[in-house]
C-alpha positions as CSV (number, residue, x, y, z in Angstrom):
1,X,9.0,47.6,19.5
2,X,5.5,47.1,18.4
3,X,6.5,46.9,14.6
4,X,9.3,44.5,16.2
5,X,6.5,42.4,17.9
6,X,4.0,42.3,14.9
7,X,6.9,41.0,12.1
8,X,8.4,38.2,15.1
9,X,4.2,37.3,15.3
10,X,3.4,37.3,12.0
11,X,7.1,35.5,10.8
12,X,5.9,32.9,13.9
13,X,2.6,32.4,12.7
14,X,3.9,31.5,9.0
15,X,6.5,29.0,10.2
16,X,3.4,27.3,12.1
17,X,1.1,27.5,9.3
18,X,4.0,26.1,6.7
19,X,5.4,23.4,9.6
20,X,1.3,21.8,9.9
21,X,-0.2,23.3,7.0
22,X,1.9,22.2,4.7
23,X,4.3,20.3,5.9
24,X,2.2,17.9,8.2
25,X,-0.8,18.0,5.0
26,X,1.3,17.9,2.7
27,X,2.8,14.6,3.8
28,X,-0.1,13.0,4.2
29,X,-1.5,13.9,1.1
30,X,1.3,12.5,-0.9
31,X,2.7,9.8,0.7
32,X,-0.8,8.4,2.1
33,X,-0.1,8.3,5.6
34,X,0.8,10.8,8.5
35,X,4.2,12.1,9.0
36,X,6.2,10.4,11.8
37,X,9.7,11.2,12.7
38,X,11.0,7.9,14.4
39,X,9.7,6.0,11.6
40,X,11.1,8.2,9.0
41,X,14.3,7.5,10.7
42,X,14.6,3.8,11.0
43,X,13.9,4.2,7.2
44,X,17.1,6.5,6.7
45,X,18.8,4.2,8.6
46,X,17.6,1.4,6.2
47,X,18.5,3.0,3.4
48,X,22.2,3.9,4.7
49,X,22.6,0.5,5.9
50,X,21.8,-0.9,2.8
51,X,24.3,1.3,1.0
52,X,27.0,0.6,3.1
53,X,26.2,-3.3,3.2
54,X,26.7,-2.8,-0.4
55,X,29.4,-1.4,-0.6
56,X,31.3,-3.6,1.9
57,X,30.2,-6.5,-0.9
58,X,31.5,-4.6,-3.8
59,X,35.1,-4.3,-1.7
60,X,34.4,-7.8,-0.5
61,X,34.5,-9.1,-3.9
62,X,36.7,-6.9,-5.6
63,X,39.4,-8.3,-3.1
64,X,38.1,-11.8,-3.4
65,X,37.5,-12.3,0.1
66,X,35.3,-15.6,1.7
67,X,34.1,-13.9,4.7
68,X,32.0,-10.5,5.4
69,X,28.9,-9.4,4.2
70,X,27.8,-10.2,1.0
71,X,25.0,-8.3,-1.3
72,X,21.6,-10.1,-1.5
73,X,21.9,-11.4,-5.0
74,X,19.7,-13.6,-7.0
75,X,21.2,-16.9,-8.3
76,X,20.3,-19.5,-10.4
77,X,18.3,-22.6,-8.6
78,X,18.1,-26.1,-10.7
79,X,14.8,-26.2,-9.5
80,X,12.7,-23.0,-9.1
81,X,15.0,-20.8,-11.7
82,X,16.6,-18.8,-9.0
83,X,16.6,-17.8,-5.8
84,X,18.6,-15.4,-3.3
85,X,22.1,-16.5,-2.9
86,X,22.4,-18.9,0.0
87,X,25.3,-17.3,1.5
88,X,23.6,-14.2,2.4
89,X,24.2,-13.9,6.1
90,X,21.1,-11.8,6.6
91,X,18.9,-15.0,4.7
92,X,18.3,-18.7,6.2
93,X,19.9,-21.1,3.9
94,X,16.4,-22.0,1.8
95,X,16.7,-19.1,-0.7
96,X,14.2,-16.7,0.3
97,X,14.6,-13.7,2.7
98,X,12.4,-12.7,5.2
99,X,13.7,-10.6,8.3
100,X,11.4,-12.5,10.3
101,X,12.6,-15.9,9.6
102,X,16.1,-14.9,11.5
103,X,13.9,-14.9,14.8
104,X,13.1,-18.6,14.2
105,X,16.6,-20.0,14.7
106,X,15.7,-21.0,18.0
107,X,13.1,-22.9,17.8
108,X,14.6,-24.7,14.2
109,X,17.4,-26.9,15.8
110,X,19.5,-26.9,12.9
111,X,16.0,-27.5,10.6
112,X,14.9,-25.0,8.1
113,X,11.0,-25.4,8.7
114,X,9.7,-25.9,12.4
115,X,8.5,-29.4,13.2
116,X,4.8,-29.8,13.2
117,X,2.9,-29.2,16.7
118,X,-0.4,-29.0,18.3
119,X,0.1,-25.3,19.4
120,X,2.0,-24.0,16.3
121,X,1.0,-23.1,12.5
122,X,3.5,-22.8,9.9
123,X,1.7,-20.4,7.8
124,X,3.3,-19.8,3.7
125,X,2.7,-17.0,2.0
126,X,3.6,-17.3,-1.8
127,X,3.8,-15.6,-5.3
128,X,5.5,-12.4,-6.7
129,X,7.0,-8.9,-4.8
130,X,3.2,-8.3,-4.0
131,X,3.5,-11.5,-1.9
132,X,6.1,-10.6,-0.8
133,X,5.3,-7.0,0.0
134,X,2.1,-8.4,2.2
135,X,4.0,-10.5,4.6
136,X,7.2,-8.0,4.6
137,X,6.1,-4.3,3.8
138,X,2.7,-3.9,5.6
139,X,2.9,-2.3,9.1
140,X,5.2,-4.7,11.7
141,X,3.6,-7.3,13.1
142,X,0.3,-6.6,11.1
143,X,0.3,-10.2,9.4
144,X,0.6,-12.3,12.6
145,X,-1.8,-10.2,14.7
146,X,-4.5,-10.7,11.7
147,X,-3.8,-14.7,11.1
148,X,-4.1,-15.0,14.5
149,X,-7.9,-13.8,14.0
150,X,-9.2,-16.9,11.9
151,X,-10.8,-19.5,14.3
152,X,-8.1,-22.4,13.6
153,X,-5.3,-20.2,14.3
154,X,-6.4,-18.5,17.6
155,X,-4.3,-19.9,20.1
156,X,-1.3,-20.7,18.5
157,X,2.1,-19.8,18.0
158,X,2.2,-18.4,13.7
159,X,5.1,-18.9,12.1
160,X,5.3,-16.9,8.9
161,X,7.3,-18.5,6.1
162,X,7.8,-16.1,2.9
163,X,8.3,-18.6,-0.2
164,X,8.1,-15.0,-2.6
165,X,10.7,-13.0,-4.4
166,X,10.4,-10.2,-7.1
167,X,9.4,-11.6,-10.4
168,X,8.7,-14.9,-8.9
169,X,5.5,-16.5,-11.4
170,X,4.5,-20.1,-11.9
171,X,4.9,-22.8,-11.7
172,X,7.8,-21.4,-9.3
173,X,5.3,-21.3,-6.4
174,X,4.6,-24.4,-7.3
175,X,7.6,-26.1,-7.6
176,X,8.9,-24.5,-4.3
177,X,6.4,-25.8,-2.5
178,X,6.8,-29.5,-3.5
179,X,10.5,-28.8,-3.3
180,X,10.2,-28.1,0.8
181,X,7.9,-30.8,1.0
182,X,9.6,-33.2,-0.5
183,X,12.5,-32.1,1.6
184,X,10.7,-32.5,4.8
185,X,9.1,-29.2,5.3
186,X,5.7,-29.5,7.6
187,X,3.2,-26.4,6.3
188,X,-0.4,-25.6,7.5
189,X,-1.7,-22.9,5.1
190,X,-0.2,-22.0,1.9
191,X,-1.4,-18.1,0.5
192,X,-0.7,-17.5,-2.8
193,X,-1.0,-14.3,-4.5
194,X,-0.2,-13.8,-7.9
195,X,-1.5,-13.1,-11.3
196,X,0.5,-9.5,-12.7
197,X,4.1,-11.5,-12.7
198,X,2.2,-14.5,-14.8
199,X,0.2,-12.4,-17.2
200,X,3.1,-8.7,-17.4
201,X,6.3,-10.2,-17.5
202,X,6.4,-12.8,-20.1
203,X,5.1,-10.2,-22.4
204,X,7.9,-7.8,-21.4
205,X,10.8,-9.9,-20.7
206,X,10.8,-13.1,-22.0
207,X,8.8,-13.2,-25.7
208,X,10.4,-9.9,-27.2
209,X,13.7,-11.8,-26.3
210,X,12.0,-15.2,-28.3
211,X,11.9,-17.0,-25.0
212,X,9.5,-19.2,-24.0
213,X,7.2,-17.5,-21.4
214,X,6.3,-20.1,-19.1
215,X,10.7,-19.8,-18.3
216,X,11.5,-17.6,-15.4
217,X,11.6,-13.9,-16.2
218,X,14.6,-12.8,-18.0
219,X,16.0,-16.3,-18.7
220,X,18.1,-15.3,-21.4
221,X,19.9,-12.7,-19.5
222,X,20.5,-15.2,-16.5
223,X,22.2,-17.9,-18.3
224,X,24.0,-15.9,-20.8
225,X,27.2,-14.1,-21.3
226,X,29.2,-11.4,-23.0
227,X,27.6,-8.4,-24.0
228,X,24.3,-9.0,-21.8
229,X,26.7,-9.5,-18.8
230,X,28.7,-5.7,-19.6
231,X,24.9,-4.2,-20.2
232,X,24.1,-5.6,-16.5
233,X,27.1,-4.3,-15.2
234,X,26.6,-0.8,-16.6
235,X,23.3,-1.2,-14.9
236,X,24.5,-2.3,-11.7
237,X,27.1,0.9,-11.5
238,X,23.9,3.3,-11.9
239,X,21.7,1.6,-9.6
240,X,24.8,1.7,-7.1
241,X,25.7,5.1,-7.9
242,X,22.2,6.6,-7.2
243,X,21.4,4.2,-4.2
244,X,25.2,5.8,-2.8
245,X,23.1,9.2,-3.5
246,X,20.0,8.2,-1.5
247,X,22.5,7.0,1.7
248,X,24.3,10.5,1.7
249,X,20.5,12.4,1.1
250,X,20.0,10.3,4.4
251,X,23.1,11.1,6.3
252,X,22.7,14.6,5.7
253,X,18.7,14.8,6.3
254,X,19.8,12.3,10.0
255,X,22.4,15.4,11.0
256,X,20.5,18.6,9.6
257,X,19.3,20.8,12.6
258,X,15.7,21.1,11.3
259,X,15.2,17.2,10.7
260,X,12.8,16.6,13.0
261,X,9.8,19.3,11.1
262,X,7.9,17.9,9.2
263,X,8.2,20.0,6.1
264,X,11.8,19.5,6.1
265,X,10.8,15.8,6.2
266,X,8.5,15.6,3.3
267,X,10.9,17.5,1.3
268,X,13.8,14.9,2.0
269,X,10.8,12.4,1.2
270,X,9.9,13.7,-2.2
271,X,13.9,14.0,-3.0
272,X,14.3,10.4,-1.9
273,X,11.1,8.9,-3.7
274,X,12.7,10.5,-6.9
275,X,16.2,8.6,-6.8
276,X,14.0,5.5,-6.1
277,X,12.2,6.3,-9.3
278,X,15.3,6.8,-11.3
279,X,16.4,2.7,-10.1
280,X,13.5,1.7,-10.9
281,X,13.9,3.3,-14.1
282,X,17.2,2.4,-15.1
283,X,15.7,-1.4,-14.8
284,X,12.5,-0.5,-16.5
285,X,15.1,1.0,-19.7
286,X,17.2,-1.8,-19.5
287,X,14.5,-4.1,-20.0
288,X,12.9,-2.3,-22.7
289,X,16.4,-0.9,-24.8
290,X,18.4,-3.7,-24.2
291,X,17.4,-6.1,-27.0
292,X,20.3,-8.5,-27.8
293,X,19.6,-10.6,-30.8
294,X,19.0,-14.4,-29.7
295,X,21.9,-16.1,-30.1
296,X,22.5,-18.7,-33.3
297,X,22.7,-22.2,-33.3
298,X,21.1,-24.3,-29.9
299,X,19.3,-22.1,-27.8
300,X,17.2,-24.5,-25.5
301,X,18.6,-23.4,-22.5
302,X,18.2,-19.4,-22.7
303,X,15.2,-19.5,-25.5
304,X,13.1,-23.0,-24.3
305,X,10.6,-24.4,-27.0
306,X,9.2,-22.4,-29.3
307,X,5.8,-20.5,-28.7
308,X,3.2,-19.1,-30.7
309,X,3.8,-14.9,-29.8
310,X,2.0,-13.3,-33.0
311,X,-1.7,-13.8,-32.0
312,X,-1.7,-11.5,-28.9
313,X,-5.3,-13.1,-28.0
314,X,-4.0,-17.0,-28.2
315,X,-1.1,-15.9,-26.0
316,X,-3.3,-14.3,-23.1
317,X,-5.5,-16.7,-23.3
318,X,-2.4,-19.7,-22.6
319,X,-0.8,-17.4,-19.9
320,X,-4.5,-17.4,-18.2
321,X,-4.9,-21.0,-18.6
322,X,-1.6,-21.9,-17.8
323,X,-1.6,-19.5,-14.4
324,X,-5.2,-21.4,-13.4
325,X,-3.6,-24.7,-14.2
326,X,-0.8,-24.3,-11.9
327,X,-3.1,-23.1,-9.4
328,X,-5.0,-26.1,-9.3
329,X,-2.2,-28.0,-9.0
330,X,-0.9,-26.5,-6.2
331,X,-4.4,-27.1,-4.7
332,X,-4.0,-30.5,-5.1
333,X,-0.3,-31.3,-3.5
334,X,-1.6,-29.2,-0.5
335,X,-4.6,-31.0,0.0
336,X,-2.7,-34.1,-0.8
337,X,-0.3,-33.0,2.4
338,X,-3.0,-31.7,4.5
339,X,-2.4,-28.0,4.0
340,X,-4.8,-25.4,3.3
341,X,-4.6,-23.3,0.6
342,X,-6.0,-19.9,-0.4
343,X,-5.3,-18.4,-3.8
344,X,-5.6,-14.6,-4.0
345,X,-5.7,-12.3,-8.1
346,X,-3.5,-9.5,-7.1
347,X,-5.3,-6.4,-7.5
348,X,-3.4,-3.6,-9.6
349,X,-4.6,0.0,-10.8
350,X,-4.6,-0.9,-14.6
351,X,-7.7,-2.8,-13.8
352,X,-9.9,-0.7,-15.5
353,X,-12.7,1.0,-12.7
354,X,-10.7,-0.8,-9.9
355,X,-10.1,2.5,-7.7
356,X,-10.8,5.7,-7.6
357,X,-7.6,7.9,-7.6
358,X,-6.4,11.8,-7.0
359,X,-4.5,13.4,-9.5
360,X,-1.0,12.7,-6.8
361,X,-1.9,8.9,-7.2
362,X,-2.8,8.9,-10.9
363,X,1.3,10.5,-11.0
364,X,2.6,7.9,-9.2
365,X,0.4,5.1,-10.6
366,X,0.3,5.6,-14.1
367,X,2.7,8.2,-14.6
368,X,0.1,10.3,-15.6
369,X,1.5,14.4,-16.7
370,X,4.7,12.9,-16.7
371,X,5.1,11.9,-20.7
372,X,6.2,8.2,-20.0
373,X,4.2,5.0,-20.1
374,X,4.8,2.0,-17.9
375,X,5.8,-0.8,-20.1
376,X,3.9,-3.0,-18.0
377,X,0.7,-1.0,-18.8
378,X,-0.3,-2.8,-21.7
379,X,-0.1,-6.3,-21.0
380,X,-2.4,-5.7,-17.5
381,X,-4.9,-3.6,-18.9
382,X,-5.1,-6.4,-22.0
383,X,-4.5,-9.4,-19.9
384,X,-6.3,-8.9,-16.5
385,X,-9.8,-9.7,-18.5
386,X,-8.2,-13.0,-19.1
387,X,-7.0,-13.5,-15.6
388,X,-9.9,-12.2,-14.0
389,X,-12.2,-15.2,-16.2
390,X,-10.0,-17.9,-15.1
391,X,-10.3,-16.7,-11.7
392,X,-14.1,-17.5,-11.9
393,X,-13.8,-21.3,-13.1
394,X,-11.2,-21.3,-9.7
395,X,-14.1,-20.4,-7.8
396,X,-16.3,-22.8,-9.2
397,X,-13.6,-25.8,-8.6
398,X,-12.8,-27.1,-5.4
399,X,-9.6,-24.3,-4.9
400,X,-10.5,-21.2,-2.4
401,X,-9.9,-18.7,-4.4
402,X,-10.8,-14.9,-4.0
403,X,-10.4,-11.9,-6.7
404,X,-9.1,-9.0,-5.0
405,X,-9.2,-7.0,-8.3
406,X,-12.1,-4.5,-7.1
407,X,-11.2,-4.2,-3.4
408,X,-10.6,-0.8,-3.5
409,X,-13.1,0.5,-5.6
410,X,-14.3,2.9,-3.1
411,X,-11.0,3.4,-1.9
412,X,-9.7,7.0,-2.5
413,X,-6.7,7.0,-0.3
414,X,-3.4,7.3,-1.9
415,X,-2.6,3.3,-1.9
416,X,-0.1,2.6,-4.7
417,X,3.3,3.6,-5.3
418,X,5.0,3.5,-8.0
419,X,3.7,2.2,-11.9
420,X,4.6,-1.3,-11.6
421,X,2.2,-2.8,-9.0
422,X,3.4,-1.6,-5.5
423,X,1.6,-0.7,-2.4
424,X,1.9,1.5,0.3
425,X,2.5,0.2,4.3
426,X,-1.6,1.4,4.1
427,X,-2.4,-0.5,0.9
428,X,-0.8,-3.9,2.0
429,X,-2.4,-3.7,5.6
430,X,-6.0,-3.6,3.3
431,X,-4.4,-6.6,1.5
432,X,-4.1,-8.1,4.6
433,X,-7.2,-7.5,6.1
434,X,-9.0,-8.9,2.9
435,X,-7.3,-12.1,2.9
436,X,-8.0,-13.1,6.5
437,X,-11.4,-11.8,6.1
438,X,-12.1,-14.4,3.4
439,X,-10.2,-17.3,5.2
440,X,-12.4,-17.0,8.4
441,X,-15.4,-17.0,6.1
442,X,-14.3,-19.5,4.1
443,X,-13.6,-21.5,7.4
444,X,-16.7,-20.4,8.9
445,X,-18.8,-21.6,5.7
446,X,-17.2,-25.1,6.1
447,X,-16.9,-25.1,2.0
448,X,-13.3,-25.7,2.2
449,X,-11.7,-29.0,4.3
450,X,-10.5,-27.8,7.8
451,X,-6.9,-28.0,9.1
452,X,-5.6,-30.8,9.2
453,X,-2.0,-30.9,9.5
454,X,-1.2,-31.2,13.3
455,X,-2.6,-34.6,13.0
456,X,0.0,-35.4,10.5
């Protein structure tokens, strides 16, 4: 019995010293933050629900039926190169998701902005998936409770208004929000943050396919046919294929007896975050292997006019201007309309010294051990220099603007994830936290004209 006793202790003891000392550690030291079970079920939930949404679509329109849920698809706009399709029932009808907009209905009376009022602000936050990562995937309820810091805003009820989707670079921010106001739409503070989609992508996605890269990202893909549409569509079945795979890894972690220890939970989590990798790869190698000749004859509306892409410098230097151009211009219809405006330079880790990271980050962030290479690498690292010089004659014109390059220079924390530009719930909270901080100072300093579109 005492051999009996000392083998149940000592098997005890190592289930307690694998459950916190790995498993509760571990967590945290990969994923940046501490494990929690409820919230690591309302995002297996997420990610079933998605899958299922998705597949309802895929039955939805292989049956050709009007009504039902349909997949939150990106379409073509005549205005602002495209937007998410308007029929998506889990989207208001302006083109741009945002969970919280949904809770807004009741106040909108059939509108799609609030009316202007002495206790509201209609608060916009613009630019790329980094934009929309701030006002979408930091912590719930972060963004309001920190707007509603800065002196103007105390008080009032915030409504937050995400103008952003993935891939989104100017002049789209700019066109979208002279497209609202010239609609009707009543704003009080516009925040745009941008700078990687306007430097990265037209170096990526739009000049090795000759097209002009001041177009939308991808534009020869969006508007045309045949064998671009079959390589989508091969695309589209292994993006489906592995999300299905993340849904069942979900359902299976939801009913497993041991889901609720922690090491069984960072296990599901490492197994999940590699099927994420793999979509995002299978985009990354489509945009990198799948490089259809231009077509012959008129190409105006996929290809645009031409543009100079051999001198590498010359084109950097037109993306920088062009990106600090549309900045200012943006500047000047908000001030024009009363709004407020704060421009923000996205930080990302190929800034060179911009963050300290551990050798788990460095994975994650540059794919470093792994043998691969970001395609996006490049073009930051070269093109960030450019970005980050333009950003300095911002700050001596009359536009608030506010590098965030170096803001987590003394930041060690695991922050970003994945090699693109991505943060963590953490990393975007910091975002967050940085932007209001320089607002309220910028308010407090008086530089900057104050508020002034209640009295509109």
């Amino acid at each position: 019995m005492k051999k009996i006793s000392t083998v149940v202790f000592y098997v005890f003891f190592l289930v307690l010293l694998a459950e916190f000392g790995i498993g509760y550690l571990g967590y945290r030291i990969t994923q940046g933050e501490w494990y929690s079970y409820e919230e690591l079920k309302r995002e297996r939930n997420e990610i079933i629900a998605a899958n299922a949404k998705a597949e309802r679509t895929a039955a939805n329109i292989d049956n050709k039926k009007t009504t039902g849920s349909r997949h939150r698809t990106e379409i073509l706009h005549p205005y602002l190169g495209f937007v998410v399709d308007f029929h998506d029932e889990a989207c208001p009808d302006i083109g741009f998701c945002d969970d919280r907009m949904r809770g807004y209905q009741g106040v909108l009376q059939g509108r799609d902005f609030p009316e202007p009022a002495p206790d509201r602000a209609i608060v916009v936050i613009t630019g790329g998936s980094v934009a929309y990562g701030v006002a979408n995937n930091s912590t719930k309820g972060k963004i309001e409770q920190a707007l509603a810091t800065i002196p103007e805003l105390k008080g009032k009820e915030i409504f937050v208004y995400t103008l952003a989707i993935g891939g989104f670079k100017q002049p789209q921010q700019l066109f979208a929000i002279q497209y609202y106001l010239a609609m009707g739409a009543h704003f009080d503070m516009i925040i745009n943050i941008d700078g990687y989609n306007e430097m990265v992508l037209p170096l990526t996605e739009n000049l090795p396919y000759r097209t002009n890269p001041y177009f939308p990202r991808v534009w020869h893909a969006r508007v045309k046919s045949g064998m671009e549409n079959y390589q989508q569509k091969v695309v589209q079945g292994m993006k489906a294929y592995l999300n299905q795979q993340r849904a069942q890894l979900a359902t299976r972690m939801n009913r497993d007896i041991t889901r609720r220890s922690s090491l069984r939970s960072l296990i599901w989590k490492l197994q999940d975050t590699a099927l994420e990798k793999k979509i995002a790869q299978v985009e990354a190698d489509y945009l990198q292997e799948a490089k259809t000749p231009p077509p012959t004859g008129p190409r105006l509306i996929s290809a645009g006019p031409k543009f100079p892409r051999d001198d590498r410098k010359q084109v950097y230097e037109r993306l920088a201007g062009f990106w600090r151009q549309s900045s200012e211009m943006l500047h000047a219809v908000a001030t024009a309309n009363g709004i407020k405006y704060y421009h923000f330079l996205q930080p990302n880790q190929y800034v060179e010294n911009s963050k300290p990271m551990s050798k788990e980050e460095r994975a994650v962030a540059l794919l470093e051990g792994s043998g691969k290479k970001s395609p996006y690498a490049e073009p930051a690292r070269r093109g960030y220099p450019y970005l980050i010089a333009e950003g300095k004659a911002l700050e001596q014109s009359d536009v608030a603007f506010h590098d965030l390059t170096m803001m987590f220079k003394g930041n060690d924390e695991v922050l970003y994830r994945d090699a693109c530009c991505h943060f963590t719930a953490r990393g975007y909270d910091y975002i967050v936290d940085e932007i209001v901080d320089f607002i309220t100072k910028e308010n407090t300093s008086g530089k900057y004209r104050t508020m002034a579109g209640n009295a509109k």
